[in-house]
C-alpha positions in Angstrom: -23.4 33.1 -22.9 -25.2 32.7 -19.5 -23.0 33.6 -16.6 -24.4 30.4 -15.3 -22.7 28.4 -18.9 -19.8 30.9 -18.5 -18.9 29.2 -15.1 -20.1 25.5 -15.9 -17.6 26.3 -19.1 -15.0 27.6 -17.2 -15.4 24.6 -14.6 -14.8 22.2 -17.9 -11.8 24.1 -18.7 -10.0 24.3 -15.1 -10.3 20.0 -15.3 -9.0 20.0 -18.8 -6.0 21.9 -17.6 -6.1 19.7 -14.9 -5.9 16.9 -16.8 -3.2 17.9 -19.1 -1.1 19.1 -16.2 -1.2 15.2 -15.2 -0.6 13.9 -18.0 -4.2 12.6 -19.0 -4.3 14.9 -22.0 -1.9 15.9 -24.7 -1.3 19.5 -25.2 -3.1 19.0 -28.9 -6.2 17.6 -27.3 -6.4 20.2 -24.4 -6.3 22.9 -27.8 -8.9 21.4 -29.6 -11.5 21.5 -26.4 -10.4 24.8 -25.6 -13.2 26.6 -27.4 -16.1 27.9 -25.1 -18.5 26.9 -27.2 -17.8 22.5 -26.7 -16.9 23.9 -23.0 -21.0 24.5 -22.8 -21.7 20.8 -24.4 -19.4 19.4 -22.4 -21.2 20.6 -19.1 -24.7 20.5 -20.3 -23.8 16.7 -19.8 -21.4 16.6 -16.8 -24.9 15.3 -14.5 -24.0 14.0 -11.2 -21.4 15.9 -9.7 -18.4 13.4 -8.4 -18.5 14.8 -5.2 -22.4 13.9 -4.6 -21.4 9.9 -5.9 -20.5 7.4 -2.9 -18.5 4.8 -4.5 -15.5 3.4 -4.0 -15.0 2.9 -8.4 -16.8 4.1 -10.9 -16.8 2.9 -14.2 -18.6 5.5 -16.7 -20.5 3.8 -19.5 -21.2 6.5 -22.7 -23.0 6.3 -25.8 -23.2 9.0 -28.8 -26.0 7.2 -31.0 -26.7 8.4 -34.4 -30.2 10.1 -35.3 -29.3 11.0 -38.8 -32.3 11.0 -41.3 -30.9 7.9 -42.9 -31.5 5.5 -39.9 -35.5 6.2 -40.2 -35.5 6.5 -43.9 -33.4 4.6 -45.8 -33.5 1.7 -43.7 -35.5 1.1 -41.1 -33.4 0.7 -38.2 -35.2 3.6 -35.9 -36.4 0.6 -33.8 -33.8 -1.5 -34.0 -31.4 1.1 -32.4 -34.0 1.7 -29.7 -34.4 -1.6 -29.1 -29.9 -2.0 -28.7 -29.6 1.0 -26.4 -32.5 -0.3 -24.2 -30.9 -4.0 -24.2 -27.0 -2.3 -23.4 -28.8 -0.5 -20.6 -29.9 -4.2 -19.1 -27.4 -5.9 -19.5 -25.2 -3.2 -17.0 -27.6 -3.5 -14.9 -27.0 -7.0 -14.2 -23.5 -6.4 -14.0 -21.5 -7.2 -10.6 -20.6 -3.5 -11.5 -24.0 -2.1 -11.7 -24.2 0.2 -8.7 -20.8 2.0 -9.5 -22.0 2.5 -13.3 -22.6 6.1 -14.6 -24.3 6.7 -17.5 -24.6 9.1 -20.3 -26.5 9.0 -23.5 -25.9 11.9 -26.4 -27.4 12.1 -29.6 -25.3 12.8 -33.0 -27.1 16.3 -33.8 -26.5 17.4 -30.3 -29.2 16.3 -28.1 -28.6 14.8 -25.1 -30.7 12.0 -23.9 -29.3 11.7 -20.5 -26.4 13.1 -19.0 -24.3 11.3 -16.4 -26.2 9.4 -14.0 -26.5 6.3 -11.6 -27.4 3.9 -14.0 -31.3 3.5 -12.3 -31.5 7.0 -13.6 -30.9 6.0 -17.1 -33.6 7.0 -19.6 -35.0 4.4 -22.0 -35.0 5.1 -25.9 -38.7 5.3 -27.0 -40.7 6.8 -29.9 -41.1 10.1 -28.0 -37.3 10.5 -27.4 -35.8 9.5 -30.4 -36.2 10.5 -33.6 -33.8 10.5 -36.1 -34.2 13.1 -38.6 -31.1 15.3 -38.8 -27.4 15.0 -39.8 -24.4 13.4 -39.4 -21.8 15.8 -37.7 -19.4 12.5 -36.5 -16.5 14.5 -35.9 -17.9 17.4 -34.1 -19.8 15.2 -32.0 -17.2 13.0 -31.6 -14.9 15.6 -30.4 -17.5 16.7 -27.7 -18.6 13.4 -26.7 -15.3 11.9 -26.0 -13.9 15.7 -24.5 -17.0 14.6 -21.9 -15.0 11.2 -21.1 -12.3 12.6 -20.4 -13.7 16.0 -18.4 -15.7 13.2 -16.0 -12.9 11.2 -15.7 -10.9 14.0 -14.6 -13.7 15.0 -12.3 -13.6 11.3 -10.3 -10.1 11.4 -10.2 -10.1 14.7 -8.1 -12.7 13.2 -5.6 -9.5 10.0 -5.4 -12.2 7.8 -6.9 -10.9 5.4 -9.8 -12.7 5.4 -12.9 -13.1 3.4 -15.9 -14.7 3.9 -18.9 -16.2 2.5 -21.8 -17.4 4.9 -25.2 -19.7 3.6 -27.8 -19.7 5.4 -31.0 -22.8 4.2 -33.0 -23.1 5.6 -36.7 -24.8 4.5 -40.1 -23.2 7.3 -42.3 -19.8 8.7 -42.7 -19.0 12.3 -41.3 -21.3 14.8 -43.8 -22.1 17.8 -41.3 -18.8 19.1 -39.0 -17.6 22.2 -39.5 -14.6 22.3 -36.7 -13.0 19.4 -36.7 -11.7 16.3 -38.3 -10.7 13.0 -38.0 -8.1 13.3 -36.7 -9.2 15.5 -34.1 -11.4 12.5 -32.7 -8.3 9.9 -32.7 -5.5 12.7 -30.8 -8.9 12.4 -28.0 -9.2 8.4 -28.4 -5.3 7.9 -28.1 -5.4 10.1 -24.8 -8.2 8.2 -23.0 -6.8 4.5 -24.1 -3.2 5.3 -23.5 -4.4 5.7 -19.6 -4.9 2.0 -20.1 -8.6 2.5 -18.1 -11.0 3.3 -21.1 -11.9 1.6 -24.2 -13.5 3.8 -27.0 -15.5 1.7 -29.3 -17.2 2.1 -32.8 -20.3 0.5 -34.4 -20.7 1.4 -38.1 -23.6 0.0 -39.3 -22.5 -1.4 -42.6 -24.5 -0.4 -46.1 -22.5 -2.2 -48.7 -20.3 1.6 -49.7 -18.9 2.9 -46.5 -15.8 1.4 -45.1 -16.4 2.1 -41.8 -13.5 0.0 -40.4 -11.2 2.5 -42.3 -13.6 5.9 -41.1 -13.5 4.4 -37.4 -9.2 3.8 -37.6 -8.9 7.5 -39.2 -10.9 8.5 -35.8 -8.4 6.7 -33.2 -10.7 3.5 -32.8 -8.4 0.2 -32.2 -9.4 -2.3 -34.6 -10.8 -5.1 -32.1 -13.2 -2.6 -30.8 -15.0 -2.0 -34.1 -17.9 -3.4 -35.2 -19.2 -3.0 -38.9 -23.0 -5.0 -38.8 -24.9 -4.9 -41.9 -27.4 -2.4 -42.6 -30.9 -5.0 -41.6 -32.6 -4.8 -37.8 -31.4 -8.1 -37.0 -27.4 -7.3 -37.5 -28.1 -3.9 -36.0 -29.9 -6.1 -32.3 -27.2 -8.3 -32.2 -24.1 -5.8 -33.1 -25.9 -3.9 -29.6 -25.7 -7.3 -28.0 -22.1 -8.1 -28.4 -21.7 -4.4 -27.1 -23.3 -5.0 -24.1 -21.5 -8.6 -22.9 -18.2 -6.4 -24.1 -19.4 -3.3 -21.9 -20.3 -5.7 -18.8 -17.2 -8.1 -19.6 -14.9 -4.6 -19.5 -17.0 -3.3 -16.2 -16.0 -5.9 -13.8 -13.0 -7.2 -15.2 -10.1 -7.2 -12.3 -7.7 -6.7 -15.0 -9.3 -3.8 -17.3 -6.2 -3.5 -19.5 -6.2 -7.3 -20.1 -10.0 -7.4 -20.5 -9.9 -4.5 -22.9 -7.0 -5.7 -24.6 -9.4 -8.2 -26.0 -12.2 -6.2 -27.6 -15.5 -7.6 -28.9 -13.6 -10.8 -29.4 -12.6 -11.1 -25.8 
């Protein structure tokens, strides 16, 4: 390790601790981020320091999208998941919200597209920036993706600026790669960021007729009106993104977020 990643991880540690001392994380969650190792991952995506952002709210807008092999070859969907990033990433920007959204993009195999940013900094998915190929480490992933949630939240909520948050969780296969964590894992890190009653985590499990994804996405601490199980075809795929992105904008300038979030896709 870098001295430079030793004291981005350490930073990501000293708000975790934070966070636990206030509450915001359980003592099980602070354990399973405790490993220097997600502390790098966490930070390679941290972006925009707080401190630099002049808002008065912020609400933080994350996606881990799959780019396991299976999306390119078994169905098809490469562009179709392209195409539903790209369309969640113009619907925010019409939002009333839009210029207090952050933005972060991460790949399932690790890569990140984009870490957190004003949302005119956002990258859009192309041919030469994704390319699903690799595997399908869910829970690891998961585990880091959501630790980074909850890491910027903490980070706002030192400069006094109030955050929201809403997590997509976009999948076509069940967990086949981690090798640190479980399900469970995921849902002690989903309980902790929807108990605060400011962040909705939501999961879109693109349905192939053998996975039960409704049940894999419970298992990982999802509620049940914020999953979202399309069928495996480019057309289910386009308008499964759609419904995420009036949900995401619906959540982002709700003036009740609880009540708004209370309602999932359905509300």
């Amino acid at each position: 390790m870098t001295k430079a990643s030793s004291a981005s991880s350490s930073k990501v540690g000293a708000l975790l601790r934070d966070a636990k001392a206030e509450g915001a994380l359980s003592k099980h969650s602070l354990n399973i981020l405790s490993n220097d190792d997600i502390g790098e991952q966490i930070a390679a995506g941290l972006g925009t320091p707080a401190l630099t952002v002049n808002a008065t709210e912020v609400v933080l807008v994350s996606s881990l999208i799959d780019d396991s092999s299976s999306i390119r070859f078994v169905a098809g969907n490469t562009e179709a998941v392209r195409d539903g990033h790209n369309l969640l990433l113009g619907a925010l920007g019409g939002s009333k919200a839009s210029e207090g959204i952050q933005v972060a993009c991460r790949y399932l195999n690790g890569t990140i597209l984009y870490d957190y940013r004003p949302l005119a900094g956002a990258v859009q998915m192309s041919s030469s920036n994704y390319d699903p190929c690799g595997g399908t480490p869910l829970y690891d992933q998961t585990v880091v993706f959501l630790g980074g949630v909850l890491v910027k939240t903490q980070e706002f909520a030192q400069q006094g600026v109030p955050v929201r948050s809403v997590s997509v969780i976009v999948t076509d296969g069940r967990d086949e790669g981690s090798v640190k964590h479980k399900a469970k894992d995921c849902a002690s890190l989903a309980q902790d960021l929807v108990l605060q009653e400011n962040h909705v985590v939501a999961f879109m499990g693109i349905d192939d007729g053998h996975m039960d994804f409704r049940a894999i996405a419970l298992e990982m601490g999802v509620r049940d009106e914020w999953i979202l199980t399309p069928k495996n075809t480019p057309s289910e795929i386009r308008k499964a993104f759609a419904l995420v992105s009036k949900s995401a904008v619906r959540v982002s300038q709700a003036a009740n977020f609880s009540q708004a979030a209370a309602g999932g896709f359905a509300g």
